[in-house]
C-alpha positions in Angstrom: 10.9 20.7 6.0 8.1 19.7 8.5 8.3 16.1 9.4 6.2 13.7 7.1 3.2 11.3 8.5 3.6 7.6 7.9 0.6 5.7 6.5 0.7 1.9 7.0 -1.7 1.3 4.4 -2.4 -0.9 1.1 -4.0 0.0 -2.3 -8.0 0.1 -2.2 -8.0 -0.3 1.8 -9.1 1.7 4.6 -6.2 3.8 4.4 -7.3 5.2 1.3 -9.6 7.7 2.8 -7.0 8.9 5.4 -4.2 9.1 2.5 -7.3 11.3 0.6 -7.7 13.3 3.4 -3.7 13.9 3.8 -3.7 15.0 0.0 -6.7 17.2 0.5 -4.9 18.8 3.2 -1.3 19.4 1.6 0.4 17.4 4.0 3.7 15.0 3.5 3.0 11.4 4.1 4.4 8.1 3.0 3.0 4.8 2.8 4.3 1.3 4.3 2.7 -0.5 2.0 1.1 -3.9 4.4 -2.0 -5.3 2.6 -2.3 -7.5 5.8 -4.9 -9.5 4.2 -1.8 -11.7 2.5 0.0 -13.2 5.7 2.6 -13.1 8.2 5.1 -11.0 6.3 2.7 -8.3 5.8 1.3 -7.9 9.0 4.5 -8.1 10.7 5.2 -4.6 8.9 2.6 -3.5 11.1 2.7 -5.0 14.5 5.1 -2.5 15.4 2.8 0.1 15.9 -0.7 -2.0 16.0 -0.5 -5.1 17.8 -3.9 -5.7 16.1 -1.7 -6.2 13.0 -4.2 -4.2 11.1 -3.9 -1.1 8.8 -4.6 1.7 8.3 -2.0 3.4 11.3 -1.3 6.4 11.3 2.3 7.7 13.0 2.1 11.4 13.3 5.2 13.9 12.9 5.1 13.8 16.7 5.5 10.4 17.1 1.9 9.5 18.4 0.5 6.4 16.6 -3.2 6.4 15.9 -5.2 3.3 14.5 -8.7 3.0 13.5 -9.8 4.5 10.2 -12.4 6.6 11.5 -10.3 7.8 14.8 -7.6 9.1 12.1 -10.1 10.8 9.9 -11.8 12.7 12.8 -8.0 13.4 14.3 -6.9 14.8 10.8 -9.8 17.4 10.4 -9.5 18.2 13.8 -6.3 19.1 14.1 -6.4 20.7 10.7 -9.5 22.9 11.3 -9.1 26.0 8.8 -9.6 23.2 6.0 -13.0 22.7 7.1 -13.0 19.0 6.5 -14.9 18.6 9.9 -17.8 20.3 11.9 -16.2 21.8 14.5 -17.3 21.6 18.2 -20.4 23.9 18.6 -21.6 23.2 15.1 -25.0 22.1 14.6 -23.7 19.0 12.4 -21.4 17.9 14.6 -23.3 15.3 16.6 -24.2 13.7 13.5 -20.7 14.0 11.8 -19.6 11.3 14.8 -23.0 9.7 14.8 -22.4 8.6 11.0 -18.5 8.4 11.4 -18.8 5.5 14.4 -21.9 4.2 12.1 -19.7 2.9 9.4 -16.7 0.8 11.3 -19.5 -0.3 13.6 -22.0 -1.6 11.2 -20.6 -1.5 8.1 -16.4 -2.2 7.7 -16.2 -4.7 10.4 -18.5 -7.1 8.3 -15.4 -7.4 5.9 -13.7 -9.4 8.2 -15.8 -11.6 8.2 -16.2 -11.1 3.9 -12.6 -11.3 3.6 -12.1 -14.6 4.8 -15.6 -16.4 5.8 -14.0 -19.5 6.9 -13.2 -17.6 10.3 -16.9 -17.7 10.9 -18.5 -20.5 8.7 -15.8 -22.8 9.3 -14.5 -25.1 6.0 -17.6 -25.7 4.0 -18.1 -23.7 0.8 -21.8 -23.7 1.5 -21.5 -22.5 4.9 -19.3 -19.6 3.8 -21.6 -18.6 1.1 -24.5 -18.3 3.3 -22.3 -15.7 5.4 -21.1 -14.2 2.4 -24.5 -13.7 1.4 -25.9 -12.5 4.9 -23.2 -10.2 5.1 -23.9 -8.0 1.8 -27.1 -8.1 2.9 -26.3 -6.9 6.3 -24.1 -3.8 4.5 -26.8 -3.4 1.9 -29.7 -2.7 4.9 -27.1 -0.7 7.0 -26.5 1.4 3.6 -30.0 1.5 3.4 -30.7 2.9 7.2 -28.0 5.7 6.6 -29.6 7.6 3.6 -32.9 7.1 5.0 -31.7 9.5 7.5 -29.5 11.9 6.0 -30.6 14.5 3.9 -27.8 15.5 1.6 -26.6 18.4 -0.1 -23.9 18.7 -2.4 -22.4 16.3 0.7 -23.6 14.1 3.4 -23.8 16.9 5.6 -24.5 19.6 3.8 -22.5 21.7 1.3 -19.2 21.2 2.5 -17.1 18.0 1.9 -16.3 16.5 4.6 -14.1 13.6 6.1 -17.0 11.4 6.3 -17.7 11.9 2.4 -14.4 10.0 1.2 -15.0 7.4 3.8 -18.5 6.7 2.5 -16.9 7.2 -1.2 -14.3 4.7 0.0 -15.9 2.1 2.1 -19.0 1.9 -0.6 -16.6 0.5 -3.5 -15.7 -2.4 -1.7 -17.7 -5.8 -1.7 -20.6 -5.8 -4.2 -18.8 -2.8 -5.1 -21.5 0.7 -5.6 -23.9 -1.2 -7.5 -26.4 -2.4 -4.7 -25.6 0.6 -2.8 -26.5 2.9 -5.9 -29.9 1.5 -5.2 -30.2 1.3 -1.4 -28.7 4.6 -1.1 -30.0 6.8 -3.5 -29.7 10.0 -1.8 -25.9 9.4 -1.1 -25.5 7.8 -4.7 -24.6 11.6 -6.3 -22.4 12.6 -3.3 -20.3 9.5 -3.6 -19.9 10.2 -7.6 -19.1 13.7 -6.6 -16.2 12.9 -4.4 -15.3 10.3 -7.6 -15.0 13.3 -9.9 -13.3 15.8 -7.3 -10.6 17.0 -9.6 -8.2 17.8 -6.4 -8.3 13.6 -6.1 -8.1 12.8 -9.6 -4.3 11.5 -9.8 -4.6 10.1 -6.3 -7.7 7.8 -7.1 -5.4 7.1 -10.6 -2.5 6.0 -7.8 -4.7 4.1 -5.0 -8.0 3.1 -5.9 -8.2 3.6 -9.6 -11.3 3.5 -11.6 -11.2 0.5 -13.6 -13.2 -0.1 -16.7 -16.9 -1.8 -15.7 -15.7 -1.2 -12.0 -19.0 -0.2 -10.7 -20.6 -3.9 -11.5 -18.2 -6.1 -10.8 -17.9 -8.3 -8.2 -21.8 -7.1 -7.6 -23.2 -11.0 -6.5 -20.7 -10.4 -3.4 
């Protein structure tokens, strides 16, 4: 039996997409379960392999630790070409596969540290926090906004192949004001992100790590 990879990971986090991508691509994995986000006795379960005490890491079969969600998705297709869940180097895509990959930590997922506790930012007053809160959905909502504006999607982002960067969108969109504002700044990536919702390969993982409550598209939509 070929040595499993080790997720550190938590339900509905940024490891969801890489745990997607591992099911997608048949391989063994288990999850250290860290949501980080609830203190010292969580992210100590990480520090040993990210002194950034963050998740999602990634500890391959080999040994080699890997953090950053979008690092890990780009490593997985790579190194798992024939599953096509990548443009390959050479491929007319490519350049905008790690254009849009980059986009979304950059502009996009590192705004929810700042969501996830405002205080680090805005300080102790309530009204001071709910002015970032605000300006941050905002911020996501215009960033959202930017990226379909200059995509033109197929079945997928890129095309007619799914792709690592589809379940990172599908992933990274649900969180915050959940799809509701983004259903109407992103339009054109609305159907690709309902698409990957519906794959039928993902169907008991989504049950398992991000499931699909009733109403879950609207709540939580003011923040």
């Amino acid at each position: 039996m070929k040595p499993a990879y080790t997720i550190y990971g938590a339900l509905g986090s940024g490891s969801v997409p890489v745990e997607a991508t591992l099911t997608l691509l048949g391989q063994a994995y288990t999850v250290v379960e860290a949501p980080t986000w609830e203190g010292e006795t969580e992210q100590a379960k990480v520090a040993s392999v990210n002194p950034m005490k963050q998740i999602p890491a990634l500890v391959t079969p080999q040994g080699e630790t890997i953090t950053e969600s979008a690092a890990i998705l780009i490593w997985l297709a790579d190194n798992h070409p024939a599953a096509g869940l990548a443009p390959a180097i050479g491929d007319p895509r490519r350049g905008q596969f790690l254009r849009w990959m980059t986009f979304i930590p950059a502009s996009i997922y590192s705004l929810f540290w700042v969501r996830d506790e405002p205080a680090r930012l805005a300080g102790p007053d309530p009204e001071a926090q709910a002015r970032v809160k605000a300006a941050t959905a905002d911020r996501i909502a215009d960033c959202w906004a930017m990226m379909d504006a200059q995509v033109e999607p197929g079945a997928y982002i890129l095309g007619e192949t799914l792709t690592v960067l589809d379940l990172y969108v599908a992933v990274v969109s649900r969180w915050g004001s959940r799809r509701v504002r983004f259903y109407e700044r992103a339009p054109k990536m609305a159907d690709v992100v309902r698409r990957v919702d519906a794959d039928p390969r993902l169907a008991e993982f989504w049950e398992r790590r991000f499931p699909f409550v009733e109403d879950w598209e609207s709540k939580g939509a003011s923040g």
